[in-house]
KEKE-3310 file (N, C-alpha, C; in steps of 0.2 Angstrom, whole numbers, plus 5000, padded with zeros to 4 digits):
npx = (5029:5019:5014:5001:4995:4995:4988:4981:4968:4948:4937:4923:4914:4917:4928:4942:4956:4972:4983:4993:5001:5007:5010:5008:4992:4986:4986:4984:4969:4967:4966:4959:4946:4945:4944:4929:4921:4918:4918:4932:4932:4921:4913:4914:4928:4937:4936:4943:4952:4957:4961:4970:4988:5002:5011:5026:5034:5044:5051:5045:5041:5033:5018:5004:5001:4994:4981:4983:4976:4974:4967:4969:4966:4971:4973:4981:4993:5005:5015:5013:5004:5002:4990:4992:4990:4995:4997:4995:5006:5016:5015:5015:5001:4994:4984:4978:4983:4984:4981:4985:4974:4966:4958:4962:4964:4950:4942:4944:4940:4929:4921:4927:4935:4949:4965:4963:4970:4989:4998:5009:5021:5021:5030:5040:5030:5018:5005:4989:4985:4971:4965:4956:4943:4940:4939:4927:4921:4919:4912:4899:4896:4894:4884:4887:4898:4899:4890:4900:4908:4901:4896:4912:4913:4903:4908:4918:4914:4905:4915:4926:4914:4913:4926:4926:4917:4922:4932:4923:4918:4927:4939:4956:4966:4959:4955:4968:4974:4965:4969:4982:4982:4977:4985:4994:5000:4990:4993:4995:4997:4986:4971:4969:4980:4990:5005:5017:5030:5040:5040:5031:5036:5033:5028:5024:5014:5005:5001:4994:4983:4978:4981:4990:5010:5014:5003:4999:5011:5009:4995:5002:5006:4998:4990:4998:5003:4989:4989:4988:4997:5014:5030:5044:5060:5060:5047:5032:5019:5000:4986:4971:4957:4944:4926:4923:4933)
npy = (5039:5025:5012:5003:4995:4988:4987:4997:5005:5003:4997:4986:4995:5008:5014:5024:5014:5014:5005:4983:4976:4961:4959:4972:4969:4959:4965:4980:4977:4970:4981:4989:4983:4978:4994:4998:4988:4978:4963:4952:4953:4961:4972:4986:4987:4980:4991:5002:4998:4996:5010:5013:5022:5015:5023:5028:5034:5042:5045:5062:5067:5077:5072:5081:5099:5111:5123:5119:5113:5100:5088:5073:5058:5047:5033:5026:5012:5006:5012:5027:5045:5063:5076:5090:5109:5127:5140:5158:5166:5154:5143:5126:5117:5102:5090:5077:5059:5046:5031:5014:5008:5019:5034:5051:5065:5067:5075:5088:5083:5078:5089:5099:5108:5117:5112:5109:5108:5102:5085:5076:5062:5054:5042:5032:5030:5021:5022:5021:5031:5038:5045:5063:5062:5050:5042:5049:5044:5030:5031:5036:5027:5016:5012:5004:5005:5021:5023:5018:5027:5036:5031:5032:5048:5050:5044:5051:5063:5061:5060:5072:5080:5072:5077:5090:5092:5088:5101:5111:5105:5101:5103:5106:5098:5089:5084:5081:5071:5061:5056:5052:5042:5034:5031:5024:5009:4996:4992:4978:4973:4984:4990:5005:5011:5015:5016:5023:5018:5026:5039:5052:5069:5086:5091:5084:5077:5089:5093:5082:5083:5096:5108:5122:5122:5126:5128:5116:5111:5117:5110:5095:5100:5104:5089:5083:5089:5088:5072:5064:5062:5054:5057:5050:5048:5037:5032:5034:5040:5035:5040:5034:5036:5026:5024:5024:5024)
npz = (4889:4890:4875:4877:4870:4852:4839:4834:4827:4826:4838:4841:4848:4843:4845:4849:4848:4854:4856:4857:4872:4876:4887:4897:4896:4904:4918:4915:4913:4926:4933:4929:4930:4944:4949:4942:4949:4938:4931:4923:4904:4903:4893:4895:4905:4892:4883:4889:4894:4881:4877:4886:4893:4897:4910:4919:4934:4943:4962:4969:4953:4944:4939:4934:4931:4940:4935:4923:4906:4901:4903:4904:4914:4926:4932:4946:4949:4955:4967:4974:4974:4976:4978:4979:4982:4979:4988:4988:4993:4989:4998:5000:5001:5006:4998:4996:4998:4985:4979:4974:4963:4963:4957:4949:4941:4936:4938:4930:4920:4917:4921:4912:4912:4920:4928:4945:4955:4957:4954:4960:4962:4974:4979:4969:4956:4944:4933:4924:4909:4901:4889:4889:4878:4876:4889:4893:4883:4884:4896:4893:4884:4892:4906:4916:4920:4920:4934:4942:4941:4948:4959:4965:4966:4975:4986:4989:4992:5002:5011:5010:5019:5031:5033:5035:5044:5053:5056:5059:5070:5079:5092:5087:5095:5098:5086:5082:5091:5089:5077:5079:5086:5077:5069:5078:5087:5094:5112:5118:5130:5137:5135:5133:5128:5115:5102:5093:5084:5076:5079:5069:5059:5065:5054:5044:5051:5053:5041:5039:5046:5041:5047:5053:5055:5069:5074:5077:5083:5097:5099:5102:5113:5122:5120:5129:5142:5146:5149:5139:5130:5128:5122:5117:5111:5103:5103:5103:5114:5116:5123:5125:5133:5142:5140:5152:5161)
capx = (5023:5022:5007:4999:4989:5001:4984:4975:4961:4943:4934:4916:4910:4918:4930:4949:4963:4978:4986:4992:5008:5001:5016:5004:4986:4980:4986:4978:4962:4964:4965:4950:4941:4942:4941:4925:4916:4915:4922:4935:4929:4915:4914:4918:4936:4940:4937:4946:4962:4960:4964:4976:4994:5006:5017:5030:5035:5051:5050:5044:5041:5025:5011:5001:5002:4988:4977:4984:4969:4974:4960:4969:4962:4977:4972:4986:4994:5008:5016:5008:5004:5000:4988:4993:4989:5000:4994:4998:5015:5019:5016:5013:4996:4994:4976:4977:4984:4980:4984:4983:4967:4962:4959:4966:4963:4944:4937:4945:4939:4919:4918:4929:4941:4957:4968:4961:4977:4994:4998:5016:5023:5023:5035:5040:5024:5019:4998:4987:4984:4967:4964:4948:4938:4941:4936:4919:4916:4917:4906:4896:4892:4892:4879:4889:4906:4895:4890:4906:4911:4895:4900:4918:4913:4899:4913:4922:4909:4905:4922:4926:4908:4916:4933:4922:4913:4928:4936:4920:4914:4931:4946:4962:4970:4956:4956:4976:4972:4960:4974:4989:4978:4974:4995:4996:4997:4987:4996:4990:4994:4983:4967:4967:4987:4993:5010:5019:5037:5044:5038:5032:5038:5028:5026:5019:5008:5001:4998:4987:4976:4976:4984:4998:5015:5015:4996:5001:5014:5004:4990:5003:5009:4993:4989:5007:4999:4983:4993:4986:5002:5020:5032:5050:5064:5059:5041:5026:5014:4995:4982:4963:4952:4939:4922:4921:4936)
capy = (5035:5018:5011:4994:4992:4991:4985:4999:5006:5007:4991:4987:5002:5015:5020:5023:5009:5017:4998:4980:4974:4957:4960:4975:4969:4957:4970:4985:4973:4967:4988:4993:4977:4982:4999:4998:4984:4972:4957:4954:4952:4967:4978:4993:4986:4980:4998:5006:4994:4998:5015:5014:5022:5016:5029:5027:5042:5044:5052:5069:5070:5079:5072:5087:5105:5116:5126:5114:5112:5094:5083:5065:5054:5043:5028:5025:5005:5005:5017:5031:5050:5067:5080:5099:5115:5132:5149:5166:5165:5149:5136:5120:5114:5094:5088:5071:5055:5044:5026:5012:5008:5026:5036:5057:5068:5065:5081:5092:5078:5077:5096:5102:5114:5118:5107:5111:5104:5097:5079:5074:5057:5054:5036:5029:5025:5020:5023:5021:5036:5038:5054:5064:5061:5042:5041:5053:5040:5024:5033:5039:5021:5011:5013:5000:5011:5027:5021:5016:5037:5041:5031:5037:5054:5050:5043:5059:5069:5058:5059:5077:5082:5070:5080:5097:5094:5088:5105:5114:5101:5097:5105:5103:5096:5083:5082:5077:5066:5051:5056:5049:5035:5030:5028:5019:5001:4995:4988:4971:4975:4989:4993:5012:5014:5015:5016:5023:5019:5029:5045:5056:5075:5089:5096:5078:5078:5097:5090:5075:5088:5103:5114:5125:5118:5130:5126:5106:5110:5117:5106:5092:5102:5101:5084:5080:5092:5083:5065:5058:5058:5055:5058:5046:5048:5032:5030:5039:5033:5038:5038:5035:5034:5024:5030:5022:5030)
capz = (4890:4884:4873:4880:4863:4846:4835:4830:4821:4832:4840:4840:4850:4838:4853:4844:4850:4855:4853:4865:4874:4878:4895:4900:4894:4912:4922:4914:4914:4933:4939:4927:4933:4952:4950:4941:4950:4934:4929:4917:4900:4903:4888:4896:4907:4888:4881:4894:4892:4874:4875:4892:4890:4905:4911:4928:4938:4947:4967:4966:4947:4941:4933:4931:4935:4943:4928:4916:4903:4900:4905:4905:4918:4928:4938:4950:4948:4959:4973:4977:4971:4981:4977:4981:4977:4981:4990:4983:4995:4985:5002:4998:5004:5004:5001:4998:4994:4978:4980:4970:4962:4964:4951:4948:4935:4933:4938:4925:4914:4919:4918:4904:4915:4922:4934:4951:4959:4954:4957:4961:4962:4984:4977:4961:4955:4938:4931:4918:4908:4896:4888:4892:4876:4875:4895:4893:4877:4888:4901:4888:4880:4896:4911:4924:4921:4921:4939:4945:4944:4950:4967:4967:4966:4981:4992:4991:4995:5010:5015:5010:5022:5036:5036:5036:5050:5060:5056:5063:5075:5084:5093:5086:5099:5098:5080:5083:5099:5085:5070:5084:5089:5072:5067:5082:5087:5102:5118:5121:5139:5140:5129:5131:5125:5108:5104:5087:5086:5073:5078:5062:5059:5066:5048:5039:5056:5053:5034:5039:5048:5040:5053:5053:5060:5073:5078:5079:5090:5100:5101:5105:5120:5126:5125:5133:5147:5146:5150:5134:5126:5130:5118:5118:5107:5099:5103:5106:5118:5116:5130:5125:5138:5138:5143:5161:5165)
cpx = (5022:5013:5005:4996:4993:4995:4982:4971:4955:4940:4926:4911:4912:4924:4940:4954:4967:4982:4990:5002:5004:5006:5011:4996:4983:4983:4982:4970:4962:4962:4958:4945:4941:4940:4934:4921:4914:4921:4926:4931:4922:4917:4919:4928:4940:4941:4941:4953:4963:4963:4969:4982:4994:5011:5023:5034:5041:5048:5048:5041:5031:5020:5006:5002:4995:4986:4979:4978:4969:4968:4961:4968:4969:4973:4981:4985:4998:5010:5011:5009:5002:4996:4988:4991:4994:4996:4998:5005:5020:5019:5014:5008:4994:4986:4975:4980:4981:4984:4983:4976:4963:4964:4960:4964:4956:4940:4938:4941:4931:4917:4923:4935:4945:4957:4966:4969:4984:4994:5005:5017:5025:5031:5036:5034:5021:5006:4998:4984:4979:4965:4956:4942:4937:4938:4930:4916:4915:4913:4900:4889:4890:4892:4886:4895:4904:4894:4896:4910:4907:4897:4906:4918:4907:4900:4917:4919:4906:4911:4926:4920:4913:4921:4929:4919:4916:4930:4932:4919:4922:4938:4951:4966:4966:4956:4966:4974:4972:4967:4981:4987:4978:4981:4997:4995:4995:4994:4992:4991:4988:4978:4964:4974:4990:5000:5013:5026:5041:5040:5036:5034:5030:5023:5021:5012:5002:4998:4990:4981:4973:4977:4990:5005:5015:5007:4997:5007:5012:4998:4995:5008:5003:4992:4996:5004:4994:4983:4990:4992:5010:5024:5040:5054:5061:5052:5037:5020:5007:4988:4975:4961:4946:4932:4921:4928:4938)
cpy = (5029:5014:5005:4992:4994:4986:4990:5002:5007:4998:4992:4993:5008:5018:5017:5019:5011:5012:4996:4977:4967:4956:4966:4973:4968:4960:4977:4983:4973:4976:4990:4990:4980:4989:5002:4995:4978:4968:4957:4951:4958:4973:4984:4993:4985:4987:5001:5002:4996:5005:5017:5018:5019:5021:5028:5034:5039:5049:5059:5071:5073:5077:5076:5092:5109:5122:5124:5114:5105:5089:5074:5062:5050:5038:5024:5016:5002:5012:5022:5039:5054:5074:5088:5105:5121:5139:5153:5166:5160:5145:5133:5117:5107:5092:5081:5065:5051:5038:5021:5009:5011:5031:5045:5059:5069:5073:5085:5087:5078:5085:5102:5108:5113:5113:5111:5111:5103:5092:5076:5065:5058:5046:5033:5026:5025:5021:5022:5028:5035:5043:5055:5062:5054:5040:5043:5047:5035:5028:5034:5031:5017:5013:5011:5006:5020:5028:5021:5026:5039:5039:5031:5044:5054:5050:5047:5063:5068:5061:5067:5081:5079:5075:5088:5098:5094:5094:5109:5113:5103:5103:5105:5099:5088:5079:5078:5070:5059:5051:5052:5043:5030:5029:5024:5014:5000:4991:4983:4969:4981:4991:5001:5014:5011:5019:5018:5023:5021:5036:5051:5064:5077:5090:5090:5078:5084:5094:5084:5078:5093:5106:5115:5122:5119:5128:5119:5106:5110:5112:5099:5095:5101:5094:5080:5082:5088:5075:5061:5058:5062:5053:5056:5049:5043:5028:5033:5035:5039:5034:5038:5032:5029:5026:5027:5024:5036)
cpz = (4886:4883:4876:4874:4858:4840:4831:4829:4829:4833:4841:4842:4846:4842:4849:4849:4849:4854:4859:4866:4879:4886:4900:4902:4899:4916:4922:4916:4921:4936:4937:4931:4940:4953:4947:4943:4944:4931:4921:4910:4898:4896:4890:4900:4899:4884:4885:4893:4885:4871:4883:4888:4898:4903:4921:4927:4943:4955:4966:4961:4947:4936:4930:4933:4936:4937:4923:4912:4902:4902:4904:4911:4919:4933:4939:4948:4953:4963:4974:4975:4975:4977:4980:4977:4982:4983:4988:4987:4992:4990:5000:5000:5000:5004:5002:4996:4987:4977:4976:4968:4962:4959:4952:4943:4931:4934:4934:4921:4913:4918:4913:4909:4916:4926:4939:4956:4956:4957:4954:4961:4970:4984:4971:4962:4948:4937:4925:4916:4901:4897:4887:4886:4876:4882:4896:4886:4882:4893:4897:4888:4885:4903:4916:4923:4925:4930:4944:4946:4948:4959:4969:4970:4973:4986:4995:4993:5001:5013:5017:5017:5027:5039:5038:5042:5056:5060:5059:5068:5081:5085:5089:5089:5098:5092:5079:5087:5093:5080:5072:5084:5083:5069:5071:5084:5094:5106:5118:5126:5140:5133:5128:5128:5117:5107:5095:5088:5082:5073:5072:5064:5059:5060:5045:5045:5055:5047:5034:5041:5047:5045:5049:5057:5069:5079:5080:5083:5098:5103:5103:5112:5123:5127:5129:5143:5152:5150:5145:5129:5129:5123:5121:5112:5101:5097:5106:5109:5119:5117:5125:5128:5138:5143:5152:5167:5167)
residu = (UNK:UNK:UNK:UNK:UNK:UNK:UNK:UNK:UNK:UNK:UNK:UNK:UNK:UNK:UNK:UNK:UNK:UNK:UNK:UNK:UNK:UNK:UNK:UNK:UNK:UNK:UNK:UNK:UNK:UNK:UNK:UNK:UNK:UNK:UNK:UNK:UNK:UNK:UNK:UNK:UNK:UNK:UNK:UNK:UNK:UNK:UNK:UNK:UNK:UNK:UNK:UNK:UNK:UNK:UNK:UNK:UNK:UNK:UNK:UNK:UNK:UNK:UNK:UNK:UNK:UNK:UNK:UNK:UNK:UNK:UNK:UNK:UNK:UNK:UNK:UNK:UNK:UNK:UNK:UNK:UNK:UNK:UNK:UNK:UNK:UNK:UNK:UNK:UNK:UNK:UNK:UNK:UNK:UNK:UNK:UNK:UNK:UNK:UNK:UNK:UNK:UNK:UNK:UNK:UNK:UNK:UNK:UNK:UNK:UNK:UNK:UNK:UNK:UNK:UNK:UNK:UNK:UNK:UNK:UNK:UNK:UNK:UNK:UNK:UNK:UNK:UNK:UNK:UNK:UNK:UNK:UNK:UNK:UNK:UNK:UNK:UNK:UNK:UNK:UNK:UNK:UNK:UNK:UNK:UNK:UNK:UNK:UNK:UNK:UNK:UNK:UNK:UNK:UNK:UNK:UNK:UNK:UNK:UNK:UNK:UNK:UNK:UNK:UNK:UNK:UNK:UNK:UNK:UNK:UNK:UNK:UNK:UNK:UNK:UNK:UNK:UNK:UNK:UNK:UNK:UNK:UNK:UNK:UNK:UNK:UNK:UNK:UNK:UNK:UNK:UNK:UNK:UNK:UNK:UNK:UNK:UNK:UNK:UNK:UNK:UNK:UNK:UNK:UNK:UNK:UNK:UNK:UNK:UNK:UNK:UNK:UNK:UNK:UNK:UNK:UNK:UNK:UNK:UNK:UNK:UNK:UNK:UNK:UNK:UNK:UNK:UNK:UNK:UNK:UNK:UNK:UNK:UNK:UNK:UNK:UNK:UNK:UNK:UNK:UNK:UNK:UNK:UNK:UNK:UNK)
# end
């Protein structure tokens, strides 16, 4: 893990400096700055940069493990990360991506426990990595940051409630149906046809919606049945109706 601060000691807030790479510093800056909602120069994105480390990940490699006690907080910078946890059989259940300018590791951090998840590396991707007390102290001493978690964590809970209600509310078949639709590109011949031309695997498609392989095969036999979707070697072609049809 490589330091972005090589100064020091503690800065006006009291909050300990890990130490700078003046190569990493406007980049650290620019990700806190959007991820926060405040402009550079803001107390709290400078606090935050002050005790950043960067760290880069290799495909696959592991960022944390599942009951870990760890509590360091990653904001994602480049590629991309994935959040799983394992059932007592040992399958691998995907819950979510974590992409850049999204931030990982906050829950164990905010309430002092174990890793809920692990979180893999989905493509070489590189983050910034600030340890739980240094993170709970900038939230601590500054409101707007304070804020900026408080509507992170609101987002998720929107979004997490969305996906809950599609799982009781909807089919599966229908729940597949909008999931194809929404990979796909429209036809600018035809506004109810959507087309994806590199077909994905059954298994990453079961993953996107929480089904079983077996269930998502299924449910694309029916809509095949249905005629809202054809399935080419090369491209997949996916019918949405529209309501006057």
């Amino acid at each position: 893990m490589k330091l972005l601060f090589c100064d020091g000691g503690h800065g006006s807030d009291n909050i300990p400096r890990v130490g700078v790479k003046d190569d990493k510093l406007k980049q650290a800056r620019r990700w806190w700055s959007e991820f926060a909602g405040l402009p550079f120069g803001h107390a709290a994105v400078e606090a935050l940069v002050a005790v950043s480390q960067s760290r880069s990940l290799a495909t696959a490699e592991v960022l944390v493990n599942e009951a870990d006690e760890d509590g360091t907080v990653f904001l994602v910078v480049s590629g991309a990360l994935r959040t799983v946890r394992h059932t007592r059989n040992g399958h691998e259940v995907w819950y979510a991506d974590v992409n850049p300018g999204e931030l990982t590791g906050d829950m164990a951090a905010l309430t002092g426990g174990r890793r809920t998840s692990s979180v893999v590396a989905k493509s070489a991707a590189s983050v910034l990595a600030v340890k739980r007390d240094a993170f709970l102290a900038v939230a601590n001493r500054h409101a707007d940051f304070a804020v900026a978690i408080a509507r992170m964590l609101a987002f998720r809970l929107q979004t997490t409630s969305k996906h809950l209600a599609e799982l009781v509310a909807l089919p599966l078949s229908t729940r597949l149906h909008g999931e194809l639709a929404a990979m796909g590109a429209p036809d600018p011949g035809d506004k109810e046809v959507f087309k994806i031309q590199s077909p994905p695997k059954v298994m990453a498609l079961s993953q996107r919606i929480r089904a079983t392989r077996e269930a998502t095969s299924r449910a694309l036999g029916d809509l095949e049945l249905r005629g809202l979707l054809r399935r080419g070697k090369a491209t997949w072609t996916i019918v949405v109706p529209t309501e006057s049809s």
